[in-house]
ZADO-1210 file (C-alpha; in nm, 4 decimals, padded with zeros to 6 digits):
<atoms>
<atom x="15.1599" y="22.5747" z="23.2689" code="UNK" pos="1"/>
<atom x="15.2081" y="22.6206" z="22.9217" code="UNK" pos="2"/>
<atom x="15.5198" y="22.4651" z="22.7954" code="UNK" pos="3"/>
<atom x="15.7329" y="22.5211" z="22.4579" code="UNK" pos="4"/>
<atom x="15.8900" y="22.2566" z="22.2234" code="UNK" pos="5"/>
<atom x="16.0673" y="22.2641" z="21.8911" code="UNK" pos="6"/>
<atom x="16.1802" y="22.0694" z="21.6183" code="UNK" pos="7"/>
<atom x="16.4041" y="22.2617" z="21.4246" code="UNK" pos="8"/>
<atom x="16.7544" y="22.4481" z="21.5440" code="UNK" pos="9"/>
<atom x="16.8655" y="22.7435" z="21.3581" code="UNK" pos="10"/>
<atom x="17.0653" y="23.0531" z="21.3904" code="UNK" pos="11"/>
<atom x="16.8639" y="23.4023" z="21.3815" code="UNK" pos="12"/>
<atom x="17.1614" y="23.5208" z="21.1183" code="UNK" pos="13"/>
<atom x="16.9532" y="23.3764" z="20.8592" code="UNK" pos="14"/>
<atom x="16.6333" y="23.4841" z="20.9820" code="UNK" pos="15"/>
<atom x="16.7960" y="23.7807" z="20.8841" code="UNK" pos="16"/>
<atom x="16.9302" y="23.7015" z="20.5780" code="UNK" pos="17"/>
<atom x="16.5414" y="23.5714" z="20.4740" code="UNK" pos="18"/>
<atom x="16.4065" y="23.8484" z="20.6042" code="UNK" pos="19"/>
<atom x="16.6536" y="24.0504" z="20.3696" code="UNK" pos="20"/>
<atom x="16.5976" y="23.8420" z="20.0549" code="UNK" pos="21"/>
<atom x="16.2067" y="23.9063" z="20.0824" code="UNK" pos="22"/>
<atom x="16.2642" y="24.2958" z="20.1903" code="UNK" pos="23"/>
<atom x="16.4130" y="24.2832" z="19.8257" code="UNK" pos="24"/>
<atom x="16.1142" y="24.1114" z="19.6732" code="UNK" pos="25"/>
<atom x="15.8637" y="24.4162" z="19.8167" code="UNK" pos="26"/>
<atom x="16.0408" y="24.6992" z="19.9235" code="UNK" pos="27"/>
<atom x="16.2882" y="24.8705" z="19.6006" code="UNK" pos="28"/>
<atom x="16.3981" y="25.1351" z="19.8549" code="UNK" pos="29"/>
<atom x="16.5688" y="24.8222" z="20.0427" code="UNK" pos="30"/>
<atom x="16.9315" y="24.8349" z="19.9794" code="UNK" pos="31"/>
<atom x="17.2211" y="24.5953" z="20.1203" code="UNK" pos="32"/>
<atom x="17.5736" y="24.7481" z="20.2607" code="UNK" pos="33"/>
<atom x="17.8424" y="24.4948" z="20.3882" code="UNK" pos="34"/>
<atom x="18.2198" y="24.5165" z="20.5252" code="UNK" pos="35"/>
<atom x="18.3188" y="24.1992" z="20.3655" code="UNK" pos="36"/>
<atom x="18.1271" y="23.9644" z="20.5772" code="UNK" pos="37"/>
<atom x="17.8640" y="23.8275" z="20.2602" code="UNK" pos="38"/>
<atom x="17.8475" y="23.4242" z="20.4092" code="UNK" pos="39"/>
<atom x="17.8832" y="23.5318" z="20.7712" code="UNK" pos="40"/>
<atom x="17.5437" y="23.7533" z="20.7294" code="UNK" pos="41"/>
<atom x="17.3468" y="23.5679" z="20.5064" code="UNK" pos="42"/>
<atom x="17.3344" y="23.8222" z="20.2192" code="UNK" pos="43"/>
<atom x="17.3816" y="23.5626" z="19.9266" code="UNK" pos="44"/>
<atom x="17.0735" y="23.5515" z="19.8201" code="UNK" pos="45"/>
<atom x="16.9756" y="23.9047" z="19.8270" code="UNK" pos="46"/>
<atom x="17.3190" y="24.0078" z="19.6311" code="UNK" pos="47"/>
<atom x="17.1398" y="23.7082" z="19.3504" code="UNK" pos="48"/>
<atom x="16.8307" y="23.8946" z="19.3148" code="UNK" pos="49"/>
<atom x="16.9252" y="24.2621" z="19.3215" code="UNK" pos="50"/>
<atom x="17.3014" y="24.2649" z="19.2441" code="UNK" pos="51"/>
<atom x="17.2376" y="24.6521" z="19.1671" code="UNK" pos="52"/>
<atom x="17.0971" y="24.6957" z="19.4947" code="UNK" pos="53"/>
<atom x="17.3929" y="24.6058" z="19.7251" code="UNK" pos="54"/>
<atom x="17.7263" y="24.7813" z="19.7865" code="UNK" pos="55"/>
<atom x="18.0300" y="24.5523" z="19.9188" code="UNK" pos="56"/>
<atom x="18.2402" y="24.8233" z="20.0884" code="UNK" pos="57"/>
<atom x="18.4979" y="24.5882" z="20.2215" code="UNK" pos="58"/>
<atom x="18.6686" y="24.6042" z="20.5840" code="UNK" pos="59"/>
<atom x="18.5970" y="24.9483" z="20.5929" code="UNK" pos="60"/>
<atom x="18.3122" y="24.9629" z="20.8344" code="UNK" pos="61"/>
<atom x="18.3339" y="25.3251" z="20.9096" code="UNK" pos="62"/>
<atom x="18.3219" y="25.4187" z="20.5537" code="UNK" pos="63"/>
<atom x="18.0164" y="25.1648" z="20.5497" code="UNK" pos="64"/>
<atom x="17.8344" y="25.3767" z="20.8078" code="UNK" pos="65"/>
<atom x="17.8555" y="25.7177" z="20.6162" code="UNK" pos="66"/>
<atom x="17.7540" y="25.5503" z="20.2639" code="UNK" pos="67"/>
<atom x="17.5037" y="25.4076" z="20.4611" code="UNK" pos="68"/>
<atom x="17.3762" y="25.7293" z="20.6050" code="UNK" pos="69"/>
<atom x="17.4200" y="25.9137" z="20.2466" code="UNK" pos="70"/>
<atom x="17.2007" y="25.6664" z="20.0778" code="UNK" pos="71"/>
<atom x="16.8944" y="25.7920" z="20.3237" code="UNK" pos="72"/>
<atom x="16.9178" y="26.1655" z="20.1484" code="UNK" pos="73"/>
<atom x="16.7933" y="26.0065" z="19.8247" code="UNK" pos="74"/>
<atom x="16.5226" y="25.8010" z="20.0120" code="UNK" pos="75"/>
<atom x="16.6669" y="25.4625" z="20.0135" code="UNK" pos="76"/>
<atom x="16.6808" y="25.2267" z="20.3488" code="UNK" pos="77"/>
<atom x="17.0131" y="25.0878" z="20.3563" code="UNK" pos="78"/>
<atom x="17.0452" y="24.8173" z="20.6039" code="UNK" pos="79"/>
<atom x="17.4465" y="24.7806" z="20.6989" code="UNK" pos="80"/>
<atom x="17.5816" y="24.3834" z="20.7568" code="UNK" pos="81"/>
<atom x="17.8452" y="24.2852" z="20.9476" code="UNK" pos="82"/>
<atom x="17.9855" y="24.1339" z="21.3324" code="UNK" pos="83"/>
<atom x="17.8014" y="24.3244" z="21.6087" code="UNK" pos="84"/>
<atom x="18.1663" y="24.3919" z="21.7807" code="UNK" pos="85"/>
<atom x="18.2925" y="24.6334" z="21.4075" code="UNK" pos="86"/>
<atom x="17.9138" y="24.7320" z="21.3686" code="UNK" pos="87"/>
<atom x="17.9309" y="24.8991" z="21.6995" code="UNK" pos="88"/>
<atom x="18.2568" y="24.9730" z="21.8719" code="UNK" pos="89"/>
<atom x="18.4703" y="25.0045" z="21.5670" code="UNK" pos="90"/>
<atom x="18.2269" y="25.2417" z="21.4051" code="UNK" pos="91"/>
<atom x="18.0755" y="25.4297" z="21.7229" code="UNK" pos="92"/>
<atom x="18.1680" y="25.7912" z="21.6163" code="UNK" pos="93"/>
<atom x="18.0429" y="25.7435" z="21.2444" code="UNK" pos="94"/>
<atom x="17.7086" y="25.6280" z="21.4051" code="UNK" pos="95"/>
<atom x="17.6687" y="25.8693" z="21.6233" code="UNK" pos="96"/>
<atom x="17.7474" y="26.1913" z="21.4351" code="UNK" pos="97"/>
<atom x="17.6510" y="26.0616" z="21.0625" code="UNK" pos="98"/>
<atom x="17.3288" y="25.8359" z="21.1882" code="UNK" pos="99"/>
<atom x="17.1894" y="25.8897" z="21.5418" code="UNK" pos="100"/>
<atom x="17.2464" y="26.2554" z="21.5453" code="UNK" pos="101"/>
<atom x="17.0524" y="26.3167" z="21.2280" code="UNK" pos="102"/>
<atom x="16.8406" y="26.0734" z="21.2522" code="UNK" pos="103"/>
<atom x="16.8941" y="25.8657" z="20.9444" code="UNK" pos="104"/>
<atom x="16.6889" y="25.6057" z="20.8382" code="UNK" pos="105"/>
<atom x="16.9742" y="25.3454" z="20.8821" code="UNK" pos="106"/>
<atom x="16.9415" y="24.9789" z="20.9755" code="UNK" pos="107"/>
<atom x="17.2445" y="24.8385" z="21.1400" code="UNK" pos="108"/>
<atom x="17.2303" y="24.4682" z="21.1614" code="UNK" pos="109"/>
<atom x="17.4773" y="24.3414" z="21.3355" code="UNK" pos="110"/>
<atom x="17.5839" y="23.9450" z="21.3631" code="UNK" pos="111"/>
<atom x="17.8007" y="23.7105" z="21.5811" code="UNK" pos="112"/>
<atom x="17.6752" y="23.8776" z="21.9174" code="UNK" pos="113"/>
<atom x="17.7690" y="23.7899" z="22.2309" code="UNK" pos="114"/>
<atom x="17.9583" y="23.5067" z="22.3506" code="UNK" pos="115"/>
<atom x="17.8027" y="23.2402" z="22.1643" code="UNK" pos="116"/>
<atom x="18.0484" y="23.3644" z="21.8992" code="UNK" pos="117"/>
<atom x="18.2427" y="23.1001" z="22.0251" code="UNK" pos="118"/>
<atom x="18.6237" y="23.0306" z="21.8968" code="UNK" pos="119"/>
<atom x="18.6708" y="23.3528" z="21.7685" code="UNK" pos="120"/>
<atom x="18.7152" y="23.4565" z="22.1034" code="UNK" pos="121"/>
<atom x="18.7191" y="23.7774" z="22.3296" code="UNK" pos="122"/>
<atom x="18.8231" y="24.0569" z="22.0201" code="UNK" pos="123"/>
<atom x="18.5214" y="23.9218" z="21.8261" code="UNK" pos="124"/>
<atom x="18.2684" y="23.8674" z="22.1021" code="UNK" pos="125"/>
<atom x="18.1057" y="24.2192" z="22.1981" code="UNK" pos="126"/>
<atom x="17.9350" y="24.2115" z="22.5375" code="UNK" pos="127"/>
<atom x="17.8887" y="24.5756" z="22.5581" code="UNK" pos="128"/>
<atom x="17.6810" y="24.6944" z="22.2341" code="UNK" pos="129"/>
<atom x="17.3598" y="24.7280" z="22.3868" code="UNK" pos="130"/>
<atom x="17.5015" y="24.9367" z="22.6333" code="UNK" pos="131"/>
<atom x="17.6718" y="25.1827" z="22.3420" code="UNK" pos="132"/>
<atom x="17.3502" y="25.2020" z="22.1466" code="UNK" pos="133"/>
<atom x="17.0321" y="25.1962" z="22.3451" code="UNK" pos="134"/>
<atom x="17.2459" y="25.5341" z="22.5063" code="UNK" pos="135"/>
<atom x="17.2221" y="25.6962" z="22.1759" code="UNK" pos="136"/>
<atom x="16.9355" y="25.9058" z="22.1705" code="UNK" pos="137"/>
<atom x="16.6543" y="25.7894" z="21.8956" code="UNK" pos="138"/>
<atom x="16.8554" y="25.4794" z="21.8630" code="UNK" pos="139"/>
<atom x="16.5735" y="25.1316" z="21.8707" code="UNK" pos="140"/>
<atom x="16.7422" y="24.8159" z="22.0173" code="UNK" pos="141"/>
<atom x="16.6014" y="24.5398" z="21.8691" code="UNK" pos="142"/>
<atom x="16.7420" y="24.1574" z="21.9944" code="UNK" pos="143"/>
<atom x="16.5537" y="23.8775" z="21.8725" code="UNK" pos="144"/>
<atom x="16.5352" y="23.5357" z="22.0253" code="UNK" pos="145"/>
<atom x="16.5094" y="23.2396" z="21.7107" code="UNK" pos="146"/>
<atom x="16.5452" y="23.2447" z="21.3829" code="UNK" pos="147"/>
<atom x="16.1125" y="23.3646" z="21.3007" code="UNK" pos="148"/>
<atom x="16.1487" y="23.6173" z="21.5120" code="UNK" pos="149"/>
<atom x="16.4974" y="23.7483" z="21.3912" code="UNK" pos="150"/>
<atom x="16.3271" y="23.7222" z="21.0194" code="UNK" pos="151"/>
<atom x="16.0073" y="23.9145" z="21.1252" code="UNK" pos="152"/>
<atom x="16.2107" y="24.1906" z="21.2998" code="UNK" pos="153"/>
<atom x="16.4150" y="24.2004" z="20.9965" code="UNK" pos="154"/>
<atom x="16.1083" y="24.2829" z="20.8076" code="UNK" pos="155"/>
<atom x="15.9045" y="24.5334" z="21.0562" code="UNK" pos="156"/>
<atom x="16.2562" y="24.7751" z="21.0769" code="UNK" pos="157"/>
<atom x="16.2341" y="24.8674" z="20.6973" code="UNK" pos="158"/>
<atom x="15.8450" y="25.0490" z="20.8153" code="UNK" pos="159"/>
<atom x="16.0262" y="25.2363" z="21.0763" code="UNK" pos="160"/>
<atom x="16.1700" y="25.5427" z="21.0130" code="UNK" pos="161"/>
<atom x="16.4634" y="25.6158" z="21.2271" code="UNK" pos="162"/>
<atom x="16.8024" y="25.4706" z="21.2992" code="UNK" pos="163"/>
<atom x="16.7659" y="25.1048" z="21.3731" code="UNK" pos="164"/>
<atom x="16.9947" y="24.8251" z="21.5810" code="UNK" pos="165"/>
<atom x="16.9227" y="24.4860" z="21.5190" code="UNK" pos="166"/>
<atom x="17.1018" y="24.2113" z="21.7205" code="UNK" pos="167"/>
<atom x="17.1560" y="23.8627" z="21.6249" code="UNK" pos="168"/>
<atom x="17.3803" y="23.5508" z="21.6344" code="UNK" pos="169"/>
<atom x="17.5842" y="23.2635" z="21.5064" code="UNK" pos="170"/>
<atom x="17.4695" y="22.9409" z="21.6774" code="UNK" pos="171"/>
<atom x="17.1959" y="22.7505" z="21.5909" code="UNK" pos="172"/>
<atom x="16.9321" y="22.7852" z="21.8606" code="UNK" pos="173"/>
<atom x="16.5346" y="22.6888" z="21.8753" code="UNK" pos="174"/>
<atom x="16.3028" y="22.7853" z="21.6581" code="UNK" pos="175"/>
<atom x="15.9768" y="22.8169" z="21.8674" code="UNK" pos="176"/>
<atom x="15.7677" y="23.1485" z="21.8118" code="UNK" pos="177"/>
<atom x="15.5382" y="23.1281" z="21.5503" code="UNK" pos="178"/>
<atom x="15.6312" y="23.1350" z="21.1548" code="UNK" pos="179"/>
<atom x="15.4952" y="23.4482" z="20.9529" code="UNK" pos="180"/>
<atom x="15.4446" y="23.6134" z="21.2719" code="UNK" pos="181"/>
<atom x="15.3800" y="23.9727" z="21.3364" code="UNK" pos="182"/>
<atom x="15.6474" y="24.1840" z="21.4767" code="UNK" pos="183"/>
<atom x="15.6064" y="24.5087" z="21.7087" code="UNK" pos="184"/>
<atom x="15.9023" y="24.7184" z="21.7827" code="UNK" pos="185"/>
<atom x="15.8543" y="24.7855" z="22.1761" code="UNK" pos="186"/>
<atom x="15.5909" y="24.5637" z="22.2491" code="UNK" pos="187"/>
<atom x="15.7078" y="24.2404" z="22.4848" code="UNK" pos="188"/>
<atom x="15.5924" y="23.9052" z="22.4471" code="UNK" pos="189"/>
<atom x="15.4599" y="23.7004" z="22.7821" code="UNK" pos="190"/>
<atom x="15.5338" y="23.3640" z="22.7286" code="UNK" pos="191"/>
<atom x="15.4665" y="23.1898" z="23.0299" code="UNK" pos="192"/>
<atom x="15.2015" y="23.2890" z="23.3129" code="UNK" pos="193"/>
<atom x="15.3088" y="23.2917" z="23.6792" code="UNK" pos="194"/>
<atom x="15.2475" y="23.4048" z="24.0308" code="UNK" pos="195"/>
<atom x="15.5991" y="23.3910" z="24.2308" code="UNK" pos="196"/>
<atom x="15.8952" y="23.5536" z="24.0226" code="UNK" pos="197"/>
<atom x="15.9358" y="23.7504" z="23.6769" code="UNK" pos="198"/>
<atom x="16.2046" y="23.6063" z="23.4287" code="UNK" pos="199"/>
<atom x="16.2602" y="23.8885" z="23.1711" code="UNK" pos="200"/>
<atom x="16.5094" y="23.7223" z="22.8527" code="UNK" pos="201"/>
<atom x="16.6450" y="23.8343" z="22.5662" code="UNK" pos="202"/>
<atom x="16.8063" y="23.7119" z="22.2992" code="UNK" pos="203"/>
<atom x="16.9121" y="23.3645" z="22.3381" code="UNK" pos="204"/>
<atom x="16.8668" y="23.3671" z="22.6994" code="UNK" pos="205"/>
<atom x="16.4611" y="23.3301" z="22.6029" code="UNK" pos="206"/>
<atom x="16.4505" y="22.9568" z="22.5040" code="UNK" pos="207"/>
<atom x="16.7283" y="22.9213" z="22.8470" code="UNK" pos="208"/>
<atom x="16.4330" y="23.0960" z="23.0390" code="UNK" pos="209"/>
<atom x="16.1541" y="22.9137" z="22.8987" code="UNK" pos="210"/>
<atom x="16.3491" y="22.5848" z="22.9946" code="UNK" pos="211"/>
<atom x="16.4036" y="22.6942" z="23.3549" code="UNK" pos="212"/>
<atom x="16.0495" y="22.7981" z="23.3960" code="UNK" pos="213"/>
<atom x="15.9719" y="22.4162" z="23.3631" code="UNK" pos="214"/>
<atom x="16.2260" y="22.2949" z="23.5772" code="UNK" pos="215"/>
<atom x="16.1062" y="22.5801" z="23.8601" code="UNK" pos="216"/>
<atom x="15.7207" y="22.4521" z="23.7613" code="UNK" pos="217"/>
<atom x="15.8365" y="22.0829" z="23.8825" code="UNK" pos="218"/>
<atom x="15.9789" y="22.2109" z="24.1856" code="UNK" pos="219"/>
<atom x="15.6248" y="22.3804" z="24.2543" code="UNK" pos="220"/>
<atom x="15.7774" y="22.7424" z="24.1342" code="UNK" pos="221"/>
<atom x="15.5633" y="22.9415" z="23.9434" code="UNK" pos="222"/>
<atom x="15.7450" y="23.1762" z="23.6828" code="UNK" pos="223"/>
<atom x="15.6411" y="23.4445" z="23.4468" code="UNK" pos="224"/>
<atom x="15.8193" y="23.4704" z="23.1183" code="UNK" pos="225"/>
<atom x="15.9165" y="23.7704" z="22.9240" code="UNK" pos="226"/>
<atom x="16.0377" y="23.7988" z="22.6097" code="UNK" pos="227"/>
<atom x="16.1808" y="24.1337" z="22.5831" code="UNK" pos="228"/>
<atom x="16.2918" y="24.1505" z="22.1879" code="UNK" pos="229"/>
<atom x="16.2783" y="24.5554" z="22.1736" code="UNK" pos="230"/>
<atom x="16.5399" y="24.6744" z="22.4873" code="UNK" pos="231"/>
<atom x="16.4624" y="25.0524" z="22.3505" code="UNK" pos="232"/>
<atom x="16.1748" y="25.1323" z="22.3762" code="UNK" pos="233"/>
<atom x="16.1348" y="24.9575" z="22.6741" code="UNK" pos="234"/>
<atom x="15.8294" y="24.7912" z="22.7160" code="UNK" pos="235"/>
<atom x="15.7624" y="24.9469" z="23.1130" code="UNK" pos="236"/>
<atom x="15.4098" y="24.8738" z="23.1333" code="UNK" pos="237"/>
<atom x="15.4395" y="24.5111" z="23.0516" code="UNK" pos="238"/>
<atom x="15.7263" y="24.4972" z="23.3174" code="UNK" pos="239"/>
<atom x="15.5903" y="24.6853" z="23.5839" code="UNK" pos="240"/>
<atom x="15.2353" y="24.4920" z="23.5568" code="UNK" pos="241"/>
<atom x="15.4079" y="24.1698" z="23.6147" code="UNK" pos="242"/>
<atom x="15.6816" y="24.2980" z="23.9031" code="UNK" pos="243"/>
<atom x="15.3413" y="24.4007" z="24.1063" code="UNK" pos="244"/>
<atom x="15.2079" y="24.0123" z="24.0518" code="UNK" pos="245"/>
<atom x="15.5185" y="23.8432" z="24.1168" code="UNK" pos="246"/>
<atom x="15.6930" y="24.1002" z="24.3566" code="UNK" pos="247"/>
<atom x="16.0859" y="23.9599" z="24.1953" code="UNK" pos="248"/>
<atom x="16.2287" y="23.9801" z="23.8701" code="UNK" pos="249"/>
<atom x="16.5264" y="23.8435" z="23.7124" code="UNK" pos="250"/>
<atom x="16.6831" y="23.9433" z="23.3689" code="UNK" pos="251"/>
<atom x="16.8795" y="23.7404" z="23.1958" code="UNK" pos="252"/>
<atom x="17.0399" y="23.8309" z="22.8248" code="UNK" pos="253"/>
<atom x="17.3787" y="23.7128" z="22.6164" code="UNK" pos="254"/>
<atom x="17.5710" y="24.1169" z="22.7209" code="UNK" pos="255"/>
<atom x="17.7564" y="24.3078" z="23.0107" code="UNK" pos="256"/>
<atom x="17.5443" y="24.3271" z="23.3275" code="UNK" pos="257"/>
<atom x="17.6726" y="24.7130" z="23.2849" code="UNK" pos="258"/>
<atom x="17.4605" y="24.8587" z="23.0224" code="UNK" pos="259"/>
<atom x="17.2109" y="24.6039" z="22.9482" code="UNK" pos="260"/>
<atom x="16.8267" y="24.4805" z="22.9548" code="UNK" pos="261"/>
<atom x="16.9110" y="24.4351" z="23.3087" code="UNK" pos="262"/>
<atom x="17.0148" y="24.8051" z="23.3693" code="UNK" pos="263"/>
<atom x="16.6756" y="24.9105" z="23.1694" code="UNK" pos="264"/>
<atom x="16.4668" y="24.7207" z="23.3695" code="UNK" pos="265"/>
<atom x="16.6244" y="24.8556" z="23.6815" code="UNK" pos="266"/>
<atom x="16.5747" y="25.1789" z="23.5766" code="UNK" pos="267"/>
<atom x="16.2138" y="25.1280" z="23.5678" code="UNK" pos="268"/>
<atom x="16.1344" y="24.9403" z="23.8901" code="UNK" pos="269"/>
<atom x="16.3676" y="25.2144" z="24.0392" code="UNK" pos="270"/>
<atom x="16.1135" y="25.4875" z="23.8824" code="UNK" pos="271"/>
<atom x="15.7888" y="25.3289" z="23.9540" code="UNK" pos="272"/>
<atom x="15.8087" y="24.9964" z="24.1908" code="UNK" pos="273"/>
<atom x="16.1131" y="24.9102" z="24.3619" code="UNK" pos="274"/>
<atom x="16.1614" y="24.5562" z="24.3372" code="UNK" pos="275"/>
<atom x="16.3941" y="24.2782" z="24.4266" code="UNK" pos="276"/>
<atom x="16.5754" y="24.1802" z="24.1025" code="UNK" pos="277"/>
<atom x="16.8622" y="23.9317" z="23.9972" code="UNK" pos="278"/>
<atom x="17.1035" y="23.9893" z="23.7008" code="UNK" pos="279"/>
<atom x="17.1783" y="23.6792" z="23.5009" code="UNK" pos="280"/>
<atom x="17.4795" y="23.8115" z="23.2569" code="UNK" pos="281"/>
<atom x="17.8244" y="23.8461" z="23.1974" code="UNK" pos="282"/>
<atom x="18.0132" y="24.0199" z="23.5169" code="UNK" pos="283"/>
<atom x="18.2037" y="24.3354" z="23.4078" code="UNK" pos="284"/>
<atom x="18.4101" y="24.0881" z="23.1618" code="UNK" pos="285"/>
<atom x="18.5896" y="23.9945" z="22.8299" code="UNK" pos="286"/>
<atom x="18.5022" y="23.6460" z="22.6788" code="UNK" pos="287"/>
<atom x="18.7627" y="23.3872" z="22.5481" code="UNK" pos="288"/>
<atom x="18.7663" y="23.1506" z="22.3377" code="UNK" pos="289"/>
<atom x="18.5394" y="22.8254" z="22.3390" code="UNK" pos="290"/>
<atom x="18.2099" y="22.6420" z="22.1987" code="UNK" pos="291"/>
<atom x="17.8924" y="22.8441" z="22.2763" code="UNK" pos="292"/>
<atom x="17.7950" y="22.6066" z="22.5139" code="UNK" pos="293"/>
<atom x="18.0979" y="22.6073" z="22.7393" code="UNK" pos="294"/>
<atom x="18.1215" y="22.9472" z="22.7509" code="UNK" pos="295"/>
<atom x="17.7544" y="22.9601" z="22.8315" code="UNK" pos="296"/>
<atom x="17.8251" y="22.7528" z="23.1180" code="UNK" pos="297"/>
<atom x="18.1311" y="22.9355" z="23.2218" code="UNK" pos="298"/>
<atom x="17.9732" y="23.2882" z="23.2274" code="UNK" pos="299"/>
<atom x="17.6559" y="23.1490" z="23.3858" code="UNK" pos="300"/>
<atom x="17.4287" y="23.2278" z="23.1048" code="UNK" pos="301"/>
<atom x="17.2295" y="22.9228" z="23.0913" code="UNK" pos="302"/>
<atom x="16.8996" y="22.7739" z="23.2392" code="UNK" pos="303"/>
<atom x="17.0702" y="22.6891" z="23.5677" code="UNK" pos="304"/>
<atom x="17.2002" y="23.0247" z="23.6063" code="UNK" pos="305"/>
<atom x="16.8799" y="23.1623" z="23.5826" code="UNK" pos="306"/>
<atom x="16.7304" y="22.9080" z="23.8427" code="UNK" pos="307"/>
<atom x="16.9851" y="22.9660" z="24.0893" code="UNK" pos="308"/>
<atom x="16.8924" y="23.3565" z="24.0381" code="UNK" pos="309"/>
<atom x="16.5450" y="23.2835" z="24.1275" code="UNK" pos="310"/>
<atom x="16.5894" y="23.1148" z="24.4172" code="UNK" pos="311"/>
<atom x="16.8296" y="23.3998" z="24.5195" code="UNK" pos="312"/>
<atom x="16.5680" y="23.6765" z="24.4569" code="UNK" pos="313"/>
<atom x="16.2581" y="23.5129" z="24.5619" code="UNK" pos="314"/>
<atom x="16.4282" y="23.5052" z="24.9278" code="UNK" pos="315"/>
<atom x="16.4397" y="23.8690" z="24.8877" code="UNK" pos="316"/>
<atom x="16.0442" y="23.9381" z="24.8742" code="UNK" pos="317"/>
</atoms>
């Protein structure tokens, strides 16, 4: 089985932030928006090295969105920095009338995801913003798992040209995909090889599926793991090809089981291969207040969530 290690923690914010910086070192149509959030995104050192190329629009996110979407006409890419929860739900009409509708070439990059959050608590932490843009039609969903991937991603969105959601976080987490690697919006990433259930992750839930892929392997459990880093486009084929080796799959991402990876992936076994699945992610709730790691635990997004989902599904084969 192959197995994953790391020596370095480090929160994908900055991979953003560094793939920013170097997005302003090659690409002069690369411009920086941000609703007062400069330290919380990582922006610093982009704002240092093109302080005519960034735009601090204050807590006004919805005014953020529309600059943002104006700055397209005259062939700039704008990518838009703040919390996922006000680059989202605060600012869903802007997005969709202003960006989505006419498809503008808008990056929204959007921080502090999830419940790993942590002691801001339940009005910061937004579960449901993969649900309210992969809906949005021309909308790509981009959720990265470490901090090389979250810089890569950062990078491959300014090539694309359409409206863009990228999805990242506060807490420091593993770095363990390669450095200076290539990224491909809607292509997933198998990670692990195996015969007797599917784990498709997301997000920080990839490193918490990679560890209980070696804790199933000890218990003589063979699982295959996805990392699904583009939710739209899906990547069906790479789903469905594994679902007919496996015959189970659980999902397991940082978001609302309502409107999520989950719900995607359901969509296509429903289409093309019924097959049992398990849902490892929030239940149709609010967070709260707490470290990442509590509330990890308490929502049962964790490694031993997803091994207790295994063992539920593979008794459904």
């Amino acid at each position: 089985m192959k197995t994953y290690t790391y020596t370095q923690k480090k929160d994908t914010r900055s991979g953003f932030g560094d793939g920013l910086t170097e997005l302003g070192r090659t690409n002069p149509n690369v411009v920086a928006l941000c609703a007062d959030l400069i330290g919380s995104l990582k922006m610093n050192q982009f704002i240092k090295e093109n302080p005519e190329r960034f735009f601090q629009i204050g807590i006004a996110e919805a005014n953020m969105m529309g600059i943002a979407a104006g700055l397209t006409i005259g062939g700039k890419i704008p990518f838009t920095g703040t919390f996922a929860n006000f680059s989202t739900g605060r600012v869903y009409d802007q997005i969709r009338q202003s960006i989505a509708y006419s498809d503008k070439n808008v990056k929204i990059c959007a921080s502090h995801a999830g419940v790993t959050l942590g002691e801001d608590g339940a009005t910061h932490q937004i579960l449901e913003d993969i649900g309210l843009m992969k809906m949005l039609p021309g909308m790509v969903v981009i959720n990265p798992c470490d901090y090389n991937q979250t810089k890569a991603a950062t990078i491959a969105i300014a090539d694309y040209h359409g409206p863009v959601y990228l999805r990242f976080g506060r807490p420091s987490v593993p770095i363990f995909t390669p450095e200076n690697q290539t990224f491909e919006i809607g292509k997933a990433i198998q990670l692990t090889e195996g015969k007797d259930v599917t784990i498709v992750a997301t997000g920080h839930l990839v490193w918490e599926a990679l560890e209980a892929s070696k804790a199933l392997y000890e218990r003589g459990i063979s699982a295959e793991v996805i990392n699904i880093h583009t939710i739209k486009p899906l990547d069906d084929k790479a789903i469905l090809d594994s679902a007919a080796k496996t015959g189970c799959i659980v999902t397991a991402e940082e978001h609302n089981y309502l409107g999520g990876l989950g719900e995607s992936v359901s969509r296509v076994l429903a289409k093309h291969n019924p097959t049992p699945q398990e849902f490892v992610a929030t239940n149709d709730t609010f967070g709260e207040s707490g470290t990442p790691a509590q509330l990890m635990e308490k929502y049962g997004l964790n490694s031993n969530a997803i091994i207790k989902a295994v063992e539920t599904v593979m008794k459904r084969k």
